[in-house]
C-alpha positions in Angstrom: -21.0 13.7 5.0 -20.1 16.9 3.9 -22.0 19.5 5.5 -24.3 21.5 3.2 -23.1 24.7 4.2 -20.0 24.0 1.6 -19.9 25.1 -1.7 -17.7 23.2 -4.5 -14.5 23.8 -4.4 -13.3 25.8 -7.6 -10.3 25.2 -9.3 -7.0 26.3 -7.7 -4.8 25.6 -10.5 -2.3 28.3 -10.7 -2.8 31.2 -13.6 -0.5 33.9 -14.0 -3.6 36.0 -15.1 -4.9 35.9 -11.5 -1.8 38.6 -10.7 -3.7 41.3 -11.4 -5.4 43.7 -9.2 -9.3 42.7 -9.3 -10.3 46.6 -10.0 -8.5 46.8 -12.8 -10.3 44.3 -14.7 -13.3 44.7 -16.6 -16.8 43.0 -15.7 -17.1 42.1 -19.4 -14.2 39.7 -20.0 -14.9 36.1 -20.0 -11.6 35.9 -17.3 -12.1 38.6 -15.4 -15.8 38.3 -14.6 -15.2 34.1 -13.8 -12.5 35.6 -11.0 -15.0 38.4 -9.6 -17.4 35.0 -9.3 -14.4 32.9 -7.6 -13.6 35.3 -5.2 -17.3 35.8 -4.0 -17.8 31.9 -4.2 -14.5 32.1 -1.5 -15.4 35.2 0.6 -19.0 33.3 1.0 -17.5 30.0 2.1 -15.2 31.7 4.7 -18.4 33.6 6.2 -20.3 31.0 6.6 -17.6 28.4 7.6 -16.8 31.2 10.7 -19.9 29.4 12.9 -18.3 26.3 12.5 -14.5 27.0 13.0 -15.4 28.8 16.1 -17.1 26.0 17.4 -14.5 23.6 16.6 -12.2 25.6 18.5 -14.4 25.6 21.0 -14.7 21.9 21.6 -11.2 21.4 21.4 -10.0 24.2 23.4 -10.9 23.5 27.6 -9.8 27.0 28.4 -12.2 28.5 25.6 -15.2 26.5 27.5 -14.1 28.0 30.9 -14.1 31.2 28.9 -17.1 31.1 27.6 -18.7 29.5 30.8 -17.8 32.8 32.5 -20.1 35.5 29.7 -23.0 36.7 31.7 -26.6 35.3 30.0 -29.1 37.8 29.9 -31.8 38.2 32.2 -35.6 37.9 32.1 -37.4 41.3 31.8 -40.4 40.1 33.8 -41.1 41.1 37.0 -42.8 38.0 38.1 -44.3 34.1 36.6 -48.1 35.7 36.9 -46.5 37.4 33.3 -45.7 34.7 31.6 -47.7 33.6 28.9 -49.0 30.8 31.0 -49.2 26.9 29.9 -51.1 25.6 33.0 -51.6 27.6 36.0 -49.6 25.6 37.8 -46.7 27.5 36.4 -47.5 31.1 38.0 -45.5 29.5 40.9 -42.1 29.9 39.4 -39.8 31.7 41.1 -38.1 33.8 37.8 -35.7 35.6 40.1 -34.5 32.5 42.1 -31.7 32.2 39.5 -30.7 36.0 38.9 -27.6 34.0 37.1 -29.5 32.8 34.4 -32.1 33.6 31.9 -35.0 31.9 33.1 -37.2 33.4 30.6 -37.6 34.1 26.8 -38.9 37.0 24.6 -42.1 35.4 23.8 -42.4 35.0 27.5 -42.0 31.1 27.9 -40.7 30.4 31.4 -36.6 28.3 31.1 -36.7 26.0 33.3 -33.5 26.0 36.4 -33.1 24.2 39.4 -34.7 26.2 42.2 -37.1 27.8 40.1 -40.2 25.5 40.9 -41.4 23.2 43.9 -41.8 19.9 42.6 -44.3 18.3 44.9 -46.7 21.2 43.6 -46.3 19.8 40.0 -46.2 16.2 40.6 -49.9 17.3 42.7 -51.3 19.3 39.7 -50.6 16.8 36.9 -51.9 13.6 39.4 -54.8 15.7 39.7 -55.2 16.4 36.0 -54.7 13.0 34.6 -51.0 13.6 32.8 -49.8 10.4 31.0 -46.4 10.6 29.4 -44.8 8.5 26.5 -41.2 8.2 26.2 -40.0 7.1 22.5 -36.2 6.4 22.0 -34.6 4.7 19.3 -32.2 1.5 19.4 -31.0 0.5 16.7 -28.0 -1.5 15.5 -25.5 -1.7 18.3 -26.7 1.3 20.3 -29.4 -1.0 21.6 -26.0 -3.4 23.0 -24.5 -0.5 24.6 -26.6 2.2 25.5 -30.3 1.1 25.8 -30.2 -1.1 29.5 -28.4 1.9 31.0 -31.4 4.2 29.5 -34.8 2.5 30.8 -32.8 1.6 34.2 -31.8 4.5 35.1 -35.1 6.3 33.2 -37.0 4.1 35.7 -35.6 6.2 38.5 -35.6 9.0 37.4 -37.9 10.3 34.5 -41.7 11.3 35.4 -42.0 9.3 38.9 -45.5 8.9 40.4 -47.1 9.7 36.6 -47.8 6.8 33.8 -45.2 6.0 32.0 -45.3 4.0 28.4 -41.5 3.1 26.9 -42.2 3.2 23.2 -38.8 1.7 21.8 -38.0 1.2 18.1 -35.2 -1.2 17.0 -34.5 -3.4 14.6 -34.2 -6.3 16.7 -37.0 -6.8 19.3 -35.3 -9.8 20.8 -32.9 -7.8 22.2 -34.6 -5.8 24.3 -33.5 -6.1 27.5 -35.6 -6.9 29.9 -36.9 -4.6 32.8 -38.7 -4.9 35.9 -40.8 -1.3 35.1 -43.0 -0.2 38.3 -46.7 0.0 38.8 -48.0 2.1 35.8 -44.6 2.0 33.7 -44.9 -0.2 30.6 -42.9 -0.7 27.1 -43.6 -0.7 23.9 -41.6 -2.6 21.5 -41.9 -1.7 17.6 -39.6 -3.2 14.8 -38.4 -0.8 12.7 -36.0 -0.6 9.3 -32.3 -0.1 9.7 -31.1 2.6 7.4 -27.9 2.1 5.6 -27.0 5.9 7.2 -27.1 6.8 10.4 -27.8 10.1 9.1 -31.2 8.9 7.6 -32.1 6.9 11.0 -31.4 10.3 13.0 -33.4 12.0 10.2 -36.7 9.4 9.6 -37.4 8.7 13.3 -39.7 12.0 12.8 -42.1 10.5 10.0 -41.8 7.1 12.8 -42.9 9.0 15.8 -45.3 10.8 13.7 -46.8 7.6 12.6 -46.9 5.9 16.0 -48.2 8.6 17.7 -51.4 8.6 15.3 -51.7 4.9 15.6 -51.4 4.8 19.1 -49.9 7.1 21.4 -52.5 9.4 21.3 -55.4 7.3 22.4 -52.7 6.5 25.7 -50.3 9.6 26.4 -50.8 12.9 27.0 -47.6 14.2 26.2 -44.6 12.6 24.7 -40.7 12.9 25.3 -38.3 12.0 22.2 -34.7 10.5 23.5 -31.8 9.6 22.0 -30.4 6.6 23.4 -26.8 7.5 24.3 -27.7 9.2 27.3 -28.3 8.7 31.2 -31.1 10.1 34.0 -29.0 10.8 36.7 -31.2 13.1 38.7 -34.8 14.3 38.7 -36.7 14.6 35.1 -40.4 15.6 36.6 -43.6 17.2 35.8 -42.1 20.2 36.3 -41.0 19.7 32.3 -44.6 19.2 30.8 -46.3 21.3 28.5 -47.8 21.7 25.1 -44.5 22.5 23.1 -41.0 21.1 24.9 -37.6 22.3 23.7 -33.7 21.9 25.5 -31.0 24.8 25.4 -27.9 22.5 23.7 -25.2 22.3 26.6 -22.5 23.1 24.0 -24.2 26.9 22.7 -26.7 28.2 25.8 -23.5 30.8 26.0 -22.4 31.4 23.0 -23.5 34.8 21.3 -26.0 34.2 18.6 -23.6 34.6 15.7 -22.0 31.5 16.5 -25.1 29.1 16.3 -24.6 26.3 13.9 -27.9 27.2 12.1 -28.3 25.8 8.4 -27.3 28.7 6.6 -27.5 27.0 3.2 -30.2 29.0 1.2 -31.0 25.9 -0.9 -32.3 24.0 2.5 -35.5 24.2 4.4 -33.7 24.2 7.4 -32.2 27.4 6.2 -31.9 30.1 9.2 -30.2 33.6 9.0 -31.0 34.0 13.0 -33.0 32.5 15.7 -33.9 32.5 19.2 -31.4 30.0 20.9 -29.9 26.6 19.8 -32.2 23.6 20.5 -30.7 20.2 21.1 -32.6 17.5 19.1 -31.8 15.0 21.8 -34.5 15.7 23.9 -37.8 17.3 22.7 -41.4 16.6 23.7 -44.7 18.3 24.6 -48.4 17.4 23.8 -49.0 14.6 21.8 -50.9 17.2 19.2 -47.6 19.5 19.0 -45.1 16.5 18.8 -47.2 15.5 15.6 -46.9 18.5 14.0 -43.5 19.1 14.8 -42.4 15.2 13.6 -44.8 16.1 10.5 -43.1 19.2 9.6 -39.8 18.1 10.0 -40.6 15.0 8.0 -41.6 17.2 5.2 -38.8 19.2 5.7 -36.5 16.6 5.2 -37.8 14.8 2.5 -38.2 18.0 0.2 -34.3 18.7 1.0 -33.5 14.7 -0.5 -35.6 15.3 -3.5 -33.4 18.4 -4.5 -30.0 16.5 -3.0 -29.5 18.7 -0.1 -29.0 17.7 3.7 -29.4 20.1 6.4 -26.0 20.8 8.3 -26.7 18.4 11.6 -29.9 16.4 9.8 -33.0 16.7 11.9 -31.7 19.2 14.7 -31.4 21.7 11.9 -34.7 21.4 10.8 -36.3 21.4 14.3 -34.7 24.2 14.9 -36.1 25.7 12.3 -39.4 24.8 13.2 -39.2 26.1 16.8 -38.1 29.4 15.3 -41.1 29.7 13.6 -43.3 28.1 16.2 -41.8 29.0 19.6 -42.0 26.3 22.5 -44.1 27.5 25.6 -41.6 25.7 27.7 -37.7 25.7 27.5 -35.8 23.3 29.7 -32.0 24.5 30.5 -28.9 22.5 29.9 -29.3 20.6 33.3 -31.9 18.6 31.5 -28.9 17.4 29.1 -25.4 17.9 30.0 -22.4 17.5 28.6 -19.8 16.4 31.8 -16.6 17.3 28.8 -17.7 21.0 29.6 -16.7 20.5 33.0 -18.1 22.3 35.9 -20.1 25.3 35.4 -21.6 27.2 38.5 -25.1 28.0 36.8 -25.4 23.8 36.5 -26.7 23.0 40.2 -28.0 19.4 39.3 -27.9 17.4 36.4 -30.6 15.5 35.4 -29.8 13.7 31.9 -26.2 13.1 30.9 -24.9 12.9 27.8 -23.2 9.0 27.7 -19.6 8.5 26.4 -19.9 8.9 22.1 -18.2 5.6 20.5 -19.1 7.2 17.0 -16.1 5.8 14.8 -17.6 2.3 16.7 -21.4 2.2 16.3 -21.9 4.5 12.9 -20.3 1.6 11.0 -22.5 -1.9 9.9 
């Protein structure tokens, strides 16, 4: 898919006409006003193209991620968590200035989460005491349930939200396959059938009006909070309490470094996931909070979305460009940092201490195809 950041291409026919010096020709000829339109139609494609390029560079280029891995973040301006615009109180125990290598806190005042920042046992205590429940929704369908989803819920099961309830909520098109897990006391699944979309650009893009629906159906009279997954990925160290709150967003591995300008926002003016700037680059792999915020994220995206198909435009990376457009304009009270979902391609970085999700090998050319 073509990303909807491109305009169409204009004609590149040779004309001898074009041979003359754009100032000297008049606004009021047919000609020469179609060329003062061509050459802002390719002067607005090369700007916003510049995100992308960069990026692509990036990925291919291992000395440009050491590079990069080495630009200092900034650093929190508080003085101490008893500033923060607190979640739970639970949270005032945060050590900001364990990490003086990292930001570990944003503008609005939401606390980043790092390794060493927080004492676990004191979480796990506070939400035991306080009744949390989590739900964990991921999607399997086609053949990322055969290769990806066993790995998931084993390695999940020690891992994600121990000593807390647990319910698996796992969509796929094929129920039978489900594997079948020995979950521990308190950890249950879910199993719903869902459509397979033709695209997997429309199954990445729908599971928000599904989440939305199951969570009013049923999640909410269960859950707590709720945790959205993609599949293609595997707990490998701790994924705790620590993580809970009302609104839930993940720094994307790829971008916590890069300077703003190079985000990979939407910057088509005709999409709802349109953004000029933003706070940081949100990974749509992993996002969760309360199960009232979740709905009214899933719900906004949804609408999002759908009023993009009805005038024929897709957002640049589908549903990650129009959450991030929705945390923009309703900022998370948590963010989790990229040890919560990294990317082992980066290689080794010295601000990631611990990795807790990681992202599994990509078999894309394999599994996007019926």
């Amino acid at each position: 898919m073509v990303s909807s950041v491109v305009l169409q291409s204009e004609d590149r026919r040779f004309d001898p006409r074009l041979r003359s010096p754009t100032s000297m020709c008049p606004w009021t000829t047919p000609h020469c006003s179609r060329l003062h339109v061509q050459k802002m139609k390719g002067l607005l494609k090369c700007v916003l193209g510049i995100p992308i390029m960069l990026c692509v560079l990036y990925l291919m280029s291992p000395s440009l991620r050491v590079l990069i891995g080495l630009l200092p973040m900034e650093k929190c301006s508080l003085e101490s968590a008893k500033m923060l615009v607190l979640d739970n109180s639970v949270d005032t125990s945060l050590d900001l200035w364990s990490r003086p290598d990292v930001l570990t806190c944003t503008s609005w005042k939401a606390p980043i989460i790092w390794e060493g920042m927080f004492d676990p046992d004191l979480y796990d205590r506070m939400h035991k005491k306080e009744g949390s429940s989590v739900a964990l929704t991921v999607f399997a369908v086609g053949r990322y349930l055969d290769v990806y989803l066993r790995t998931f819920l084993n390695s999940s099961e020690h891992h994600f939200m121990l000593g807390l309830p647990v319910t698996y909520y796992v969509f796929t098109d094929v129920p039978e396959k489900v594997p079948d897990i020995k979950f521990a006391p308190r950890r249950s699944i879910k199993v719903i059938k869902v459509e397979r979309n033709s695209r997997w650009q429309d199954i990445s893009m729908m599971r928000m009006k599904t989440i939305s629906d199951v969570i009013e159906s049923d999640l909410r009279h269960h859950c707590t909070h709720v945790f959205c997954f993609d599949v293609d990925q595997v707990f490998t160290g701790r994924f705790g309490s620590e993580a809970l709150a009302d609104s839930v967003a993940l720094l994307h591995a790829h971008y916590y470094r890069f300077p703003q300008k190079w985000f990979t926002y939407d910057r088509n003016p005709k999409s709802k996931a349109y953004m000029q700037t933003g706070d940081f680059y949100y990974h749509a792999a992993i996002f969760g909070g309360s199960w009232k915020s979740v709905k009214a994220l899933t719900d906004a995206c949804y609408q999002s979305i759908m009023e993009d198909k009805q005038n024929n435009v897709e957002a640049l990376w589908h549903d990650e460009s129009h959450l991030n457009k929705y945390l923009w304009l309703h900022k998370p009270s948590k963010v989790l940092s990229p040890e919560y979902c990294w990317d082992t391609e980066i290689g080794n970085r010295r601000d990631i201490q611990v990795t807790r999700v990681l992202w599994a090998p990509k078999y894309y050319d394999a599994l996007r195809t019926r």
